[in-house]
C-alpha positions as CSV (number, residue, x, y, z in Angstrom):
1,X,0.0,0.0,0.0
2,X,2.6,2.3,0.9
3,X,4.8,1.8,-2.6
4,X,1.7,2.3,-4.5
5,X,0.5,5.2,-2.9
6,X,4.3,6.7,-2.9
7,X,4.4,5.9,-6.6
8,X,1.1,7.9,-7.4
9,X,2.3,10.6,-5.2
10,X,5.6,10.9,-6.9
11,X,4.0,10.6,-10.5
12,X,1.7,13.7,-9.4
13,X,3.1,15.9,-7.8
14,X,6.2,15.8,-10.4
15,X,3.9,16.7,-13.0
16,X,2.3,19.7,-11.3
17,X,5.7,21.1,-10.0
18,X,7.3,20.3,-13.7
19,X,4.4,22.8,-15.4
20,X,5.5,26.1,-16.4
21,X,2.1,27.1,-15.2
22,X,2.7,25.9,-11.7
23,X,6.1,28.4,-11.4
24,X,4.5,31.3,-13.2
25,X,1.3,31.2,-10.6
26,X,3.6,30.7,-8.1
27,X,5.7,33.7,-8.5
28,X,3.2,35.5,-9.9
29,X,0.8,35.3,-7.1
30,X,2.4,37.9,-4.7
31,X,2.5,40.3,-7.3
32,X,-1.0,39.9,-8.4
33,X,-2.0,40.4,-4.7
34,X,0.3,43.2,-4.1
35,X,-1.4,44.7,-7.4
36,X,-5.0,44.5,-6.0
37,X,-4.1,46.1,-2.8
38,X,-1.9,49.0,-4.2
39,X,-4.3,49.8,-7.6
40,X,-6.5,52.1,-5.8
41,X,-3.1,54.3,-4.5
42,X,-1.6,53.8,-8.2
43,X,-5.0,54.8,-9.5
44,X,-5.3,58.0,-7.5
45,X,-1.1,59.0,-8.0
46,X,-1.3,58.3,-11.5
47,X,-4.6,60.8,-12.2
48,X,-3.7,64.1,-13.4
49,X,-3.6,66.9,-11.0
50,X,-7.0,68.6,-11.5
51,X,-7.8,72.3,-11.6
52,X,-10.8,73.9,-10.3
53,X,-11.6,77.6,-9.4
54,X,-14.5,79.5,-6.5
55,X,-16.3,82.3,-8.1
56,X,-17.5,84.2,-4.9
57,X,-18.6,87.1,-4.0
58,X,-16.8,87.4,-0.6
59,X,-14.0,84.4,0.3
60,X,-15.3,82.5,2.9
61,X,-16.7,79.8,1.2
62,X,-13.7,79.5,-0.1
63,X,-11.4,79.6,2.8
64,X,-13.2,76.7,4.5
65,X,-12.5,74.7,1.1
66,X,-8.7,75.2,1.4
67,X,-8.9,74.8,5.1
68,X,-10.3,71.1,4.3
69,X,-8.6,70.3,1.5
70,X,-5.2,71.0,3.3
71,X,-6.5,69.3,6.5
72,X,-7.0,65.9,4.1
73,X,-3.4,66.4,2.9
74,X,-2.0,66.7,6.5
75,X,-4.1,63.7,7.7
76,X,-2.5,61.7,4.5
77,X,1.0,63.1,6.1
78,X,0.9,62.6,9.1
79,X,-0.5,58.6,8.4
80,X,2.6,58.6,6.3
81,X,4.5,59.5,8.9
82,X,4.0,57.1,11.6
83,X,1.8,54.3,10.6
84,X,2.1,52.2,13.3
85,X,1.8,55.0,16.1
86,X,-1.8,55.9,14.2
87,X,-3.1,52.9,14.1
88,X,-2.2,51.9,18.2
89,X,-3.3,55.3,19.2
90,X,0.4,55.5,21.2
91,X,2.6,58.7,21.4
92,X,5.4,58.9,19.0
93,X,7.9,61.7,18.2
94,X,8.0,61.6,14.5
95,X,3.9,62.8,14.9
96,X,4.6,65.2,17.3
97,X,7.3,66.9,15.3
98,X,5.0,67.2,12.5
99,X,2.3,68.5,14.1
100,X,4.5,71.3,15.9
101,X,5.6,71.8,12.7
102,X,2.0,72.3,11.5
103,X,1.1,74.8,14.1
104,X,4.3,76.7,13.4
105,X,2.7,77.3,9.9
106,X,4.9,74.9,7.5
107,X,3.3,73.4,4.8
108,X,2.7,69.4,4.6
109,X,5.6,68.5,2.7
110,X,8.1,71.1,5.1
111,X,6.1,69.6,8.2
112,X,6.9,65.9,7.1
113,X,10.3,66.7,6.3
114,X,10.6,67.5,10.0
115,X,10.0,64.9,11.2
116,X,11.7,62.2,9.4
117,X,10.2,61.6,5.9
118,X,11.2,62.0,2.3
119,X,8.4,64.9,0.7
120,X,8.7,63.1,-2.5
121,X,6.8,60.3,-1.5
122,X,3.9,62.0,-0.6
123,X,1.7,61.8,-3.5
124,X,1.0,65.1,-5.2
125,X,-2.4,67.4,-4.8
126,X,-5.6,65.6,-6.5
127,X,-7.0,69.4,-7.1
128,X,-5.5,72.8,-6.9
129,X,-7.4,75.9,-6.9
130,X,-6.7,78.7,-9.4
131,X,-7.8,82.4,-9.6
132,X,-11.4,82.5,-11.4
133,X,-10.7,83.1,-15.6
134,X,-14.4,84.9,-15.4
135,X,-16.6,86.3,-13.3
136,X,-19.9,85.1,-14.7
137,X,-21.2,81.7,-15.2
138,X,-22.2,82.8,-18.5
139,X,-19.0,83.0,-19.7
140,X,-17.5,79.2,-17.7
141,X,-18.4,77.0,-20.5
142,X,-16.1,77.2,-23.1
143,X,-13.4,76.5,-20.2
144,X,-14.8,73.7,-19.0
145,X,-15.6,72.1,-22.6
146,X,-11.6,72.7,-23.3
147,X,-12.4,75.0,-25.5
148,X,-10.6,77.5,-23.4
149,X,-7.3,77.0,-21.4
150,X,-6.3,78.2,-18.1
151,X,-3.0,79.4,-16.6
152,X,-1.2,77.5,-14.1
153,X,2.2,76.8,-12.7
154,X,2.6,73.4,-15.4
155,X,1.3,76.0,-18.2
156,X,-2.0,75.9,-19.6
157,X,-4.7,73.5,-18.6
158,X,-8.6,72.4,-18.8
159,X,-10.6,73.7,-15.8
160,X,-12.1,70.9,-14.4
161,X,-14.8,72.5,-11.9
162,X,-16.0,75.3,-10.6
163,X,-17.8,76.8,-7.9
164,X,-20.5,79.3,-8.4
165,X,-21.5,81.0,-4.4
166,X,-24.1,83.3,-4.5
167,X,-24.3,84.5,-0.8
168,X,-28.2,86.4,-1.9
169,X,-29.7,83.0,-2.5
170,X,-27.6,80.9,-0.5
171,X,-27.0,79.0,-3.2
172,X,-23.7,77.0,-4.1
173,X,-23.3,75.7,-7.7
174,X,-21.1,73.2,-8.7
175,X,-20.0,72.9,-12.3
176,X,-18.1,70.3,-14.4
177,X,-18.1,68.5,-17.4
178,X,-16.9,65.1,-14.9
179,X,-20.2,63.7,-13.0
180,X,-18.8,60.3,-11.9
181,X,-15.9,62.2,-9.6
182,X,-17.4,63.2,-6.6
183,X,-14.1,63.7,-4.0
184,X,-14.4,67.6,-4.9
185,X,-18.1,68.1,-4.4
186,X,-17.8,66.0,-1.4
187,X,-15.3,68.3,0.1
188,X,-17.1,71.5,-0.2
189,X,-20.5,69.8,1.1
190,X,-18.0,69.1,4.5
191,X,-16.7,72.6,4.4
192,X,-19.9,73.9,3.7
193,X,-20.7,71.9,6.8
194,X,-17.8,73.7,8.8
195,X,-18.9,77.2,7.5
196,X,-21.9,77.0,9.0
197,X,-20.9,75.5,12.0
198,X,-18.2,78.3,12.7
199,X,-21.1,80.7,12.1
200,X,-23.3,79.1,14.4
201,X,-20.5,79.3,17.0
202,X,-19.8,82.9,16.2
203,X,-23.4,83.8,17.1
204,X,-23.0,82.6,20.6
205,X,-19.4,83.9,21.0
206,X,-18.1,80.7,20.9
207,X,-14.4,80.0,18.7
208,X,-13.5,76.9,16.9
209,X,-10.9,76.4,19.3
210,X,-13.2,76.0,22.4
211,X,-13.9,72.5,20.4
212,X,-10.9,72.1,19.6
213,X,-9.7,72.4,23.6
214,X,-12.9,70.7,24.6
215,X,-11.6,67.8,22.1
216,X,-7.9,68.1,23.4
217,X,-9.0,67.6,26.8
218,X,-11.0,64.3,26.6
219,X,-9.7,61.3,28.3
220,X,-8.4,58.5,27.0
221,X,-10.3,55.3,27.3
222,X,-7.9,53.0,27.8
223,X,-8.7,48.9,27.7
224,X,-7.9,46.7,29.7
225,X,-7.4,43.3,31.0
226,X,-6.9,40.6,33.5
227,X,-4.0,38.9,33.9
228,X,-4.1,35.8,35.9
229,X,-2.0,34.8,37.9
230,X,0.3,37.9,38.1
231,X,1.4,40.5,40.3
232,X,-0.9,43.0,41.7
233,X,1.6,45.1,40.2
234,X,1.8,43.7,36.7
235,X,0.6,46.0,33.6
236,X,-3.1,44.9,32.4
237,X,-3.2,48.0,29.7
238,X,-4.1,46.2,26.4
239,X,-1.1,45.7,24.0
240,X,-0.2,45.1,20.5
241,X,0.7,41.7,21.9
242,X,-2.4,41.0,23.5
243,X,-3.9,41.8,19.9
244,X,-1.7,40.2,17.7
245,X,-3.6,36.6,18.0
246,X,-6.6,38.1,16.8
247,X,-4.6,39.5,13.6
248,X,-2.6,36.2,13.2
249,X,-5.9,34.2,13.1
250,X,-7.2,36.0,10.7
251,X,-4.5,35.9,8.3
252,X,-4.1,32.1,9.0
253,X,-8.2,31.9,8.4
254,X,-7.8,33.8,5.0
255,X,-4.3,31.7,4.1
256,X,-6.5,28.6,4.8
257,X,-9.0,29.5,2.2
258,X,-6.7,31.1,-0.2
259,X,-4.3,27.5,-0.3
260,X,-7.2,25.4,0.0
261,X,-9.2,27.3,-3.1
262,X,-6.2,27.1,-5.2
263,X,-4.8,24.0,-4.9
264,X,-8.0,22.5,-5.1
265,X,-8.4,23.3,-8.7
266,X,-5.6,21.0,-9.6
267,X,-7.4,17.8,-8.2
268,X,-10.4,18.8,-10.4
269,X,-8.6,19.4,-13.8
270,X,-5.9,16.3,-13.4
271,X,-8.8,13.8,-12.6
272,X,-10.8,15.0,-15.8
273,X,-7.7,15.0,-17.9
274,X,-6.9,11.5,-17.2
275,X,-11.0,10.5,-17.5
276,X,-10.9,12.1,-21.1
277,X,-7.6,10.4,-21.7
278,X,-8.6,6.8,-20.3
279,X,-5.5,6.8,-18.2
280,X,-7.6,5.8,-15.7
281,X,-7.8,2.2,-17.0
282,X,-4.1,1.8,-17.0
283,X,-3.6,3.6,-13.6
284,X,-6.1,0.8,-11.9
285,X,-4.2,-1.9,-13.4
286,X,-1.2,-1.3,-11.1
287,X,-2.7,0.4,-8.5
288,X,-5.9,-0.2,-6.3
289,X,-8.4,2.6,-5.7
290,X,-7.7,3.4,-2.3
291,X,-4.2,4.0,-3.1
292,X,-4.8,5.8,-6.0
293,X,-6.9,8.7,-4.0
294,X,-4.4,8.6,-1.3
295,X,-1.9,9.3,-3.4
296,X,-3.5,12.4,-5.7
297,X,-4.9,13.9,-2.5
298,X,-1.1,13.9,-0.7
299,X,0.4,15.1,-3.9
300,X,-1.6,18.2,-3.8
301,X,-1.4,18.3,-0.2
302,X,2.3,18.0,-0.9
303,X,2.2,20.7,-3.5
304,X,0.5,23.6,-1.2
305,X,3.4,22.7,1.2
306,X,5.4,24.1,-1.6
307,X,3.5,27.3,-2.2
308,X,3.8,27.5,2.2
309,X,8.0,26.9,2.2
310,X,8.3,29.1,-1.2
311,X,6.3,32.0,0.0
312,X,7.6,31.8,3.5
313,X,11.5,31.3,2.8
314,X,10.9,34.3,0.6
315,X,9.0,36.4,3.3
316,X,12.3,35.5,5.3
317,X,14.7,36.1,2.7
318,X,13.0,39.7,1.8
319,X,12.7,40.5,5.3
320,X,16.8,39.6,5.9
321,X,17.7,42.0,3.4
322,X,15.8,44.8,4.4
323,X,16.4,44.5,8.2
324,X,17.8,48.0,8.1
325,X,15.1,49.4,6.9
326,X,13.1,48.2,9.3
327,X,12.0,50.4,12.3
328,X,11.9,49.3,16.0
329,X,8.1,49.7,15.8
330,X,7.7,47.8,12.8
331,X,10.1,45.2,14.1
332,X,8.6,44.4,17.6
333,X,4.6,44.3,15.5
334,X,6.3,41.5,13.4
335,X,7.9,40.2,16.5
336,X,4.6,40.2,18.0
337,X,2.8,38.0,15.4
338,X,5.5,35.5,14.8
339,X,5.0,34.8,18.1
340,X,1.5,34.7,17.9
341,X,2.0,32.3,15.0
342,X,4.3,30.0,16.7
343,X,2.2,29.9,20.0
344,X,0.5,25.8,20.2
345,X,-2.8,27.1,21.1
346,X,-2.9,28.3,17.5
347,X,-0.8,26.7,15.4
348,X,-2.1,23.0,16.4
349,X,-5.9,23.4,15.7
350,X,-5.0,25.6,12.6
351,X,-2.9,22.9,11.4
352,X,-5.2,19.9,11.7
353,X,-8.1,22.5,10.4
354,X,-5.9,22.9,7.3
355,X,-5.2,18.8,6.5
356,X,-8.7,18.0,7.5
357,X,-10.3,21.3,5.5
358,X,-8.0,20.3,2.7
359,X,-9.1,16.4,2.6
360,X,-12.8,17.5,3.1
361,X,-13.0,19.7,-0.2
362,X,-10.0,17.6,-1.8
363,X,-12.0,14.4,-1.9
364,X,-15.2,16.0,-3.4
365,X,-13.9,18.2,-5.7
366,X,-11.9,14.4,-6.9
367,X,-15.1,13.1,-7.2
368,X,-16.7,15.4,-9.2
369,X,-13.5,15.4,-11.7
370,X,-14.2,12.1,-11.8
371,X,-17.9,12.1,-12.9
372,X,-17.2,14.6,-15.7
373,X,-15.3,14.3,-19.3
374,X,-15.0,18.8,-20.1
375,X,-14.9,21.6,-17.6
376,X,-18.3,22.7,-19.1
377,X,-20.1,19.0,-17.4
378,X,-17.9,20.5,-14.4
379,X,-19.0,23.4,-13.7
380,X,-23.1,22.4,-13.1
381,X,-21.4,20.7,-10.1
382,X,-19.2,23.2,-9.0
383,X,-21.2,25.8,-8.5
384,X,-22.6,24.7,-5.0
385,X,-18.9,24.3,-3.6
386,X,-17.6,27.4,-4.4
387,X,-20.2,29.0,-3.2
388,X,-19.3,27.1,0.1
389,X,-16.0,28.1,0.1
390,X,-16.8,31.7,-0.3
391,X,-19.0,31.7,3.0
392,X,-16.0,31.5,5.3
393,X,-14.5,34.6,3.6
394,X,-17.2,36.4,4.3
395,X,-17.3,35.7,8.0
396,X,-13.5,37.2,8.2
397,X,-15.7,40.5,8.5
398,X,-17.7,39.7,11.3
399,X,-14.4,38.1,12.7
400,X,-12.7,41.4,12.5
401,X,-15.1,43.6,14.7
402,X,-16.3,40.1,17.0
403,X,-14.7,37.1,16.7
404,X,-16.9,36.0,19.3
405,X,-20.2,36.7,17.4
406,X,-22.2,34.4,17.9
407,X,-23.0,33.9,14.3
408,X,-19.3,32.4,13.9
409,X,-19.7,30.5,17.1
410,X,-23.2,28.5,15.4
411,X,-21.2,28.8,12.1
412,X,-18.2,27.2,13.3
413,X,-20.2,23.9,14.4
414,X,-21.2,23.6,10.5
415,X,-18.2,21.1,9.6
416,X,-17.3,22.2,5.9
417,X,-16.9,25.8,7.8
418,X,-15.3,24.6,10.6
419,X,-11.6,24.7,9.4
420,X,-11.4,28.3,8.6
421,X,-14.0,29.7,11.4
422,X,-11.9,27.4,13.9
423,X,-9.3,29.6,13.7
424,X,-11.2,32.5,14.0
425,X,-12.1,31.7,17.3
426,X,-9.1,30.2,19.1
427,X,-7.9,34.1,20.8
428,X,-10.9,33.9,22.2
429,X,-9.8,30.8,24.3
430,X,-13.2,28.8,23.8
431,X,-13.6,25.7,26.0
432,X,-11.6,22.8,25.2
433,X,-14.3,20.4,25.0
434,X,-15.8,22.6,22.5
435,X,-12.6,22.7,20.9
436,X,-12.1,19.3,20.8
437,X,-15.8,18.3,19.7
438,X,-15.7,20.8,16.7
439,X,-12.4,18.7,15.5
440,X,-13.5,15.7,16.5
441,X,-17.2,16.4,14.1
442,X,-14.8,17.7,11.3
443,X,-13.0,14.5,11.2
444,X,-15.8,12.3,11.4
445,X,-17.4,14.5,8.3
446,X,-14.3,13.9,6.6
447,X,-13.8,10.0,7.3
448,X,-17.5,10.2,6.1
449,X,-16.8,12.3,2.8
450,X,-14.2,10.4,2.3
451,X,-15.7,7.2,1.9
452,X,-18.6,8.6,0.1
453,X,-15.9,10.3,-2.9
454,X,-14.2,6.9,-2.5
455,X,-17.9,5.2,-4.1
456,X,-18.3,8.4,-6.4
457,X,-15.0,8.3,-8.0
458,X,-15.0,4.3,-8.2
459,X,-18.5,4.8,-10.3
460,X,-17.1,7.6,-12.4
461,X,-13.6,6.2,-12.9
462,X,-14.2,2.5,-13.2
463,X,-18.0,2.1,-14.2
464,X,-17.8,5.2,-16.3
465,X,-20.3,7.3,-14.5
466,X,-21.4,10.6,-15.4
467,X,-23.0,14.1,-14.7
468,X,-26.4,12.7,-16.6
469,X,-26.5,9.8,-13.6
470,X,-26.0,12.1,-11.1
471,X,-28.9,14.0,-12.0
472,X,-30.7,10.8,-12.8
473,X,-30.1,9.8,-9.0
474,X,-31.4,12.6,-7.6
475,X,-34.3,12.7,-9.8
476,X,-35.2,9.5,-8.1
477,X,-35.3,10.5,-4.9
478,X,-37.7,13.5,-5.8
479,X,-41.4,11.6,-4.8
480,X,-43.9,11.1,-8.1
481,X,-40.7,12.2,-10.7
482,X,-39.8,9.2,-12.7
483,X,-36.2,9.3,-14.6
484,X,-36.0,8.6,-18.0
485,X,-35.0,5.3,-19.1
């Protein structure tokens, strides 16, 4: 049993490692994924810079524009600046150096040179006023149409909106040829907004910067914890350790799906290549069933322990190289997962959710190869699975804001969304019995589905079963509905 199965796994995975394709996806992967989280900052760099111009009576319409448009740049900044610090809410000196700076009256790019960064890499202004070309709207459209030019500091360019304030009707108009972009208008509506609100203030004799003290004075709300068994004089402030599980499950979670929904594909596609090729005759000649599944479902198992070594060794490698450009704070949050990673609690149940998950949806997805002769009979019987696997994606949502919803703790007792939601729920420290009986019903679903695929693929592969019989089963199970002969 053990040669035979070897042999099959050998034959397998060889050929799957040995395709161009399999490199290409491999090293492509990354960059595709890099891609789709990047394109909307690439997309919003690589736009042209934007003119537009206020045609007002007075200016304090648009003041408040400029006040919020360069409030949006600093915010940009100062994220820039000290990612990390920003998103734990902690104190950090780069942050206060810019803001000084910002009260001190620098601009954005002389503030975030002060205090550390490079103003080249902050992308460049979206939309940058100019002095109104008319003073009628009468007289905006051939500007706007192109037909007309405006000055600016990069020579002459189309105006791309402008604001019309009559301060007699109270009316703001806002004109451009562009109606899908809306980040312009949607910034003078909140300036608009803060306008008014100034106004209101000033009518009471109340300043902007009574909020702004009244907001500079609030109190933290700091969260804490319990910690067991320590000292009476041990921290229990909530850290970026204490969080880090939560992170690390989630990324295992969504590297659970992502290996099992792409490796999965290669079962599928091998087993109805070698159906439409009868290699399946000549593979059961030397080789009994059971063996012959065994050893397809460890090849592929063996081949996303590939993608895991390549990916991670590279991670490592990219990471060893660029150690000097990597900051204390970014160090110790890196520091802080690993060891989230590595700690048993997580890394046990994760694992045996991943070889369980992967021989749950392996197995059927064999069986259905096995059923069908073209991707086209495969797909009527696809359809139900994928949509499977996409449920547990979407639960990574409520995960982030609750991993202790209780939809994910029903959700998780479902056993083909057990191995992801698992996961998901192990920094929350659930019982152990509950632990152990959400395994324990995800490998008997398994052993179950396993012996089921085992009768599907032996009908498919050796009796020559098919999509049409399929139906034809289930059409006998439907009370009063006959199948055709």
């Amino acid at each position: 049993m053990i040669r035979s199965t070897y042999l099959v796994t050998r034959r397998d995975y060889l050929g799957y490692v040995s395709a161009w394709g399999f490199w290409l996806g491999l090293l492509f992967t990354p960059v595709i994924l890099g891609i789709f989280i990047l394109a909307p900052t690439f997309a919003q760099n690589s736009q042209p810079t934007r003119y537009f111009t206020v045609i007002e009576q007075g200016d304090a319409f648009t003041a408040a524009l400029r006040e919020h448009l360069s409030d949006g740049e600093a915010e940009l900044a100062r994220a820039m600046v000290d990612p990390i610090a920003i998103l734990d809410d902690s104190p950090s000196e780069k942050l206060e150096a810019f803001d000084d700076a910002i009260e001190a009256g620098a601009s954005v790019s002389e503030a975030f040179e002060q205090a550390g960064g490079n103003p080249g890499l902050l992308p460049r202004q979206d939309f940058v006023e100019i002095p109104p070309p008319v003073s009628d709207s009468a007289e905006l459209a051939p500007y706007l149409l192109g037909e007309k030019l405006v000055d600016t500091e990069e020579g002459p360019q189309v105006l791309f909106a402008a604001f019309l304030v009559n301060d007699e009707t109270g009316e703001i108009e806002y004109w451009s040829e562009n109606l899908q972009a809306r980040t312009l208008i949607s910034a003078a509506q909140q300036a608009e907004n803060d306008l008014q609100l100034d106004r209101a203030l000033a009518s009471v004799n109340v300043s902007r910067e009574v909020l702004s003290q009244a907001r500079s004075a609030q109190r933290d709300v700091k969260q804490q914890r319990v910690r067991v068994g320590a000292d009476a004089d041990a921290e229990t402030e909530v850290t970026q350790t204490d969080r880090a599980p939560f992170a690390v499950s989630i990324m295992m979670a969504f590297s659970l799906w992502f290996l099992i929904f792409s490796v999965i594909n290669y079962l599928l596609m091998g087993t109805i290549e070698e159906r439409s090729n009868k290699i399946f005759d000549s593979l059961l000649t030397s080789v009994k069933l059971p063996h012959l599944l065994a050893g397809k479902l460890l090849a592929v198992l063996l081949l996303s322990l590939t993608l895991v070594a390549f990916w991670s060794i590279g991670t490592g490698l990219i990471g060893f190289f660029m150690r000097d450009a990597i900051t204390d704070d970014v160090a110790k949050a890196l520091g802080s997962l690993l060891t989230a990673a590595a700690n048993p609690a997580l890394f046990i149940p994760a694992t045996i959710s991943f070889v369980l998950g992967y021989l749950m949806y392996g197995s059927l997805f064999l069986a259905l190869g096995s059923l069908c002769d073209t991707i086209q009979e495969a797909q009527t019987l696809m359809t139900p699975l994928f949509v499977t696997l996409m449920a547990p994606l979407a639960m990574l949502a409520f995960a982030i804001q609750d991993a202790e919803s209780a939809l994910i703790e029903f959700m998780a007792w479902v056993p083909v969304f057990t191995p992801f939601l698992l996961i998901l729920r192990m920094p929350t420290e659930p019982p152990l019995w509950e632990v152990l009986s959400q395994l324990g019903l995800m490998a008997l679903t398994t052993y179950v589905i396993l012996q089921l695929a085992t009768r599907v693929y032996r009908a498919g592969a050796v009796h020559g079963a098919g999509v049409n019989d399929v139906w034809a089963f289930f059409g006998k199970l439907v009370p009063g509905k006959k199948s055709a002969a």
